[in-house]
C-alpha positions in Angstrom: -6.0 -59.5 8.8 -6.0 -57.4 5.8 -3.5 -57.4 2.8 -1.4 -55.1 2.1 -3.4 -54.5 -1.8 -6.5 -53.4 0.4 -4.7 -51.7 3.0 -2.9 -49.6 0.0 -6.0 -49.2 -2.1 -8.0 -48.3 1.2 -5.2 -45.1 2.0 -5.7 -44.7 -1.7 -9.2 -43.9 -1.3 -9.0 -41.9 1.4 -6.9 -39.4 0.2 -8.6 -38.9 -3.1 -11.5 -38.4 -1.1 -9.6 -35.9 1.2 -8.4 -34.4 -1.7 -11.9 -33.6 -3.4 -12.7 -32.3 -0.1 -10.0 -29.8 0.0 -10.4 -28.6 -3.8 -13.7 -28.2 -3.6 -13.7 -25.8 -0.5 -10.9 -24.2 -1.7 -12.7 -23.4 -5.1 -16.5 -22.9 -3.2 -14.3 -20.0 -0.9 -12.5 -18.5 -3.2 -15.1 -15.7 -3.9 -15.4 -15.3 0.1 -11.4 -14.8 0.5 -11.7 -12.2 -2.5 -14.6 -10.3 -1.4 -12.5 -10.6 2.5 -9.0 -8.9 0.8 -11.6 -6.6 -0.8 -12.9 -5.4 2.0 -9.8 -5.8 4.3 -7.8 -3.1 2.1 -10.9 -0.8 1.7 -10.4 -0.7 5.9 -6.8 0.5 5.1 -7.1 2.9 2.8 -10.2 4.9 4.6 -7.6 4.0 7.9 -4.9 5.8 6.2 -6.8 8.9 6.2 -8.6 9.0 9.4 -12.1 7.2 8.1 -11.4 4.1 9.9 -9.7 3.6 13.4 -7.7 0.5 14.3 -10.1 -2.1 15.9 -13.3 0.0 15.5 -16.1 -2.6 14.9 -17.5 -2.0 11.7 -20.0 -4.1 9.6 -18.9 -5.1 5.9 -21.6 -2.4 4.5 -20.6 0.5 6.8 -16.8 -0.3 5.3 -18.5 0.0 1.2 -20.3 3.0 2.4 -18.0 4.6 3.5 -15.6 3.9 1.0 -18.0 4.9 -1.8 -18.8 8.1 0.2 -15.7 9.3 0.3 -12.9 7.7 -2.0 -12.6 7.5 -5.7 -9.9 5.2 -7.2 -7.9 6.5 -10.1 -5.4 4.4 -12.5 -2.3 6.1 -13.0 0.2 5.8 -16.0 3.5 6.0 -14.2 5.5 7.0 -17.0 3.4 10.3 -18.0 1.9 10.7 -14.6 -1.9 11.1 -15.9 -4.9 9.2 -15.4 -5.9 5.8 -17.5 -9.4 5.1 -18.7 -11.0 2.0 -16.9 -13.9 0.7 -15.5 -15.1 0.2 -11.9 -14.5 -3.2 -12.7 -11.4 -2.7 -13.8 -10.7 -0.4 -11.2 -12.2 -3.4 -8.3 -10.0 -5.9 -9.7 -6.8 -4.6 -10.4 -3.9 -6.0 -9.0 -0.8 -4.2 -8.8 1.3 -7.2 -7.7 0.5 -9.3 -10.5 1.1 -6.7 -12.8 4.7 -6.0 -11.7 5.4 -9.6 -11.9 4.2 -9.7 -15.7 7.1 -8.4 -18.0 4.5 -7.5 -20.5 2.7 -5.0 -17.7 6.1 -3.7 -15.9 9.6 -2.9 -16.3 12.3 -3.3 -14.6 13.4 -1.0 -11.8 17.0 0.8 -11.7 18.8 -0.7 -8.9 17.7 1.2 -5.2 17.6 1.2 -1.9 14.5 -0.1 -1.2 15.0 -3.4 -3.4 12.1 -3.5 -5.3 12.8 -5.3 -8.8 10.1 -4.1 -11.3 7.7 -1.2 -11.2 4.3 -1.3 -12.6 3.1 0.4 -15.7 0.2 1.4 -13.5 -0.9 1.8 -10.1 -3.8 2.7 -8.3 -4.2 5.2 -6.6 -6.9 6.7 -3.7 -8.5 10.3 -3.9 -10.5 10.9 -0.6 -12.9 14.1 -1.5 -15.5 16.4 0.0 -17.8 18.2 -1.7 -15.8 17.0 -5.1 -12.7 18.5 -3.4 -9.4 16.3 -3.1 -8.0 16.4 0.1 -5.6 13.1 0.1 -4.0 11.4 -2.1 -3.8 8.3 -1.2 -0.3 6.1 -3.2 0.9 2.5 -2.8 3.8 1.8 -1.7 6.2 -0.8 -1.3 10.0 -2.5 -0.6 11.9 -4.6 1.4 12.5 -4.2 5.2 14.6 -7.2 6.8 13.0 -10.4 6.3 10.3 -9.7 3.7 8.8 -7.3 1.6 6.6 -4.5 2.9 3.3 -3.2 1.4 2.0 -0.3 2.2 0.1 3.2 1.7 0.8 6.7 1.9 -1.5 9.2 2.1 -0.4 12.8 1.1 -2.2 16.2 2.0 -3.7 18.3 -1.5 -0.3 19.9 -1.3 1.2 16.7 -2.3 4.3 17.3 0.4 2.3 17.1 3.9 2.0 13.5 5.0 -1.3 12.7 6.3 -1.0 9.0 7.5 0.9 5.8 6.5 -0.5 1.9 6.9 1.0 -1.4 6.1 -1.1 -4.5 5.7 1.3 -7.0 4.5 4.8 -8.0 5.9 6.9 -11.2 7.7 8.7 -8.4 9.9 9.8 -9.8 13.5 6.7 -9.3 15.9 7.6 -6.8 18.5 10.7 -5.3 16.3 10.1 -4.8 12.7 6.3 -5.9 13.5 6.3 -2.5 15.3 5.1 -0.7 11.5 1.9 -1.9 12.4 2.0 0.3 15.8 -0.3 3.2 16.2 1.7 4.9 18.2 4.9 4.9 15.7 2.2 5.5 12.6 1.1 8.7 14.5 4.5 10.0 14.4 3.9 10.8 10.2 1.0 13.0 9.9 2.1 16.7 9.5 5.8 15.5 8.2 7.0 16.9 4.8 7.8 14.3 2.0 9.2 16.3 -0.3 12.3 19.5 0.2 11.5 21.6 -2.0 14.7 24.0 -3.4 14.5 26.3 -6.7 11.4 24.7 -7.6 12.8 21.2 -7.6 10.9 18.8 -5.2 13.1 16.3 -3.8 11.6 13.1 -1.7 13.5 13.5 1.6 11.4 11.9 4.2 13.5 9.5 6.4 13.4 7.2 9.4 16.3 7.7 11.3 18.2 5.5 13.5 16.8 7.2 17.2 14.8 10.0 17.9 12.9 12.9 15.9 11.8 15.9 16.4 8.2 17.0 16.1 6.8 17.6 12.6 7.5 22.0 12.8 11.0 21.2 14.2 12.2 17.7 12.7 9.8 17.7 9.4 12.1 15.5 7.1 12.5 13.2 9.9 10.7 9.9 11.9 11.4 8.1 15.0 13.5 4.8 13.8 11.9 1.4 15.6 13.7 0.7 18.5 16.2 -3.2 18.1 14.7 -2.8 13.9 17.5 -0.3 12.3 16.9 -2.1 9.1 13.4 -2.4 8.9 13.5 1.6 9.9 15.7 2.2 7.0 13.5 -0.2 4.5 11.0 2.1 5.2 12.3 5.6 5.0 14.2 4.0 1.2 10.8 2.7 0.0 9.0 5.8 0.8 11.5 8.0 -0.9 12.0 5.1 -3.9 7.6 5.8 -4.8 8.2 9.8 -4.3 10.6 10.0 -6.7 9.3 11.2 -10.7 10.2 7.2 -12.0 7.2 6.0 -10.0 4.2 9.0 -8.2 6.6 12.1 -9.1 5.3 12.9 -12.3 1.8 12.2 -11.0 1.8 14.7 -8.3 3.6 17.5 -10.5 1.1 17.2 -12.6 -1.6 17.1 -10.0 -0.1 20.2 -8.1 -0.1 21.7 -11.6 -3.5 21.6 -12.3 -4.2 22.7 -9.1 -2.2 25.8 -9.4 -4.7 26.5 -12.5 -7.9 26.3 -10.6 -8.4 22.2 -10.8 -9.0 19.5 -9.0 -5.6 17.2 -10.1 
């Protein structure tokens, strides 16, 4: 029979053993689960804009090529709305979360609906071009539904007030209730909406997710379908919408991208 000293010292070893195991895969896959994310939000962003289809099998190369072929990133200023110099490395590795969470890199939000704390400095943000043309603009977005916090994009027409898709990629929601942001069918709904009303040459983020039916876009265009047993999750997501519209966060940046436009540019 063994004593208990070798019995002890025996578990010992085995779970320092166990634990050089797991540290060592979790270090030798850490550039695999970053290329992965990489990869998995590239699928979202050209999916936002009708470059990617839910489920379509696609190779890791046909995602970068596309990608590259068709979507520039751009790092936005929040606060002035223009364009920051950086590098495509830069640009590959910045992460918006981590810099809301560092106080030296964000600042904190007045209190709204869609219960998001502190908003970046900057954010990064998606042109999808042809021929050196924009024709989406493709924002972040983000905010609490019921359970969790959602994470999101919005893609806008060049007008910067037709919607032209939305996506999340990252929630806890309830499967089957809130879960249902992830549907097709209720993410077909947004195309064609209007984000903004726009009164006396004031733009003013309307879109909403009501609690029951909409219209279509030409009837019902500040309005979506709310998610059936999810009334809270519907309204997280019409508040955060409106909350990254508004000129603390993307306004300034599309007033001055509609700006430029009006004088013969490209935003």
């Amino acid at each position: 029979m063994r004593s208990t000293k070798y019995i002890l010292g025996f578990a010992a070893i085995v779970c320092l053993v166990c634990s050089v195991v797991v540290s060592g895969s979790a270090v030798s896959l850490k550039d695999l689960q970053t290329i992965n994310k990489q990869l998995d939000q590239k699928k979202k962003v050209l999916g936002v804009v009708s470059l990617y289809e839910s489920g379509e099998e696609i190779t890791p190369e046909e995602i970068n090529q596309r990608f590259s072929d068709n979507i520039v990133a751009k790092l936005v200023d929040l606060e002035t709305g223009t364009y920051v110099d950086a590098s495509e490395e830069e640009l590959a590795t910045f992460d918006q979360r981590k810099a809301r969470q560092n106080p030296a890199l964000s600042k904190v939000a007045d209190d709204n609906a869609a219960k998001v704390g502190r908003v970046p400095n900057h954010a990064l943000v998606y042109l999808k071009t042809n021929d050196g043309k924009v024709e989406n603009l493709i924002l972040p977005i983000e905010g609490k539904g019921l359970w969790s916090t959602l994470y999101g994009y919005i893609a806008l027409e060049a007008d910067t007030n037709t919607i032209a898709g939305i996506t999340f990629y990252d929630h806890g929601e309830t499967p089957g209730l809130g879960g249902e942001i992830e549907n097709p069918s209720w993410l077909a709904l947004w195309p064609g909406r209007k984000a903004y009303e726009t009164k006396g040459g004031k733009w003013t983020a309307k879109i909403n997710v009501k609690k029951g039916v909409a219209g279509s876009p030409a009837e019902d265009p500040y309005e979506v379908d709310g998610l059936s047993g999810a009334t809270i999750t519907s309204r997280g997501v019409g508040s955060l919408v409106r909350f990254w519209l508004e000129d603390e966060r993307f306004g300034a940046y599309l007033a001055n991208f509609r700006d430029k436009k009006l004088k013969g540019g490209q935003g």
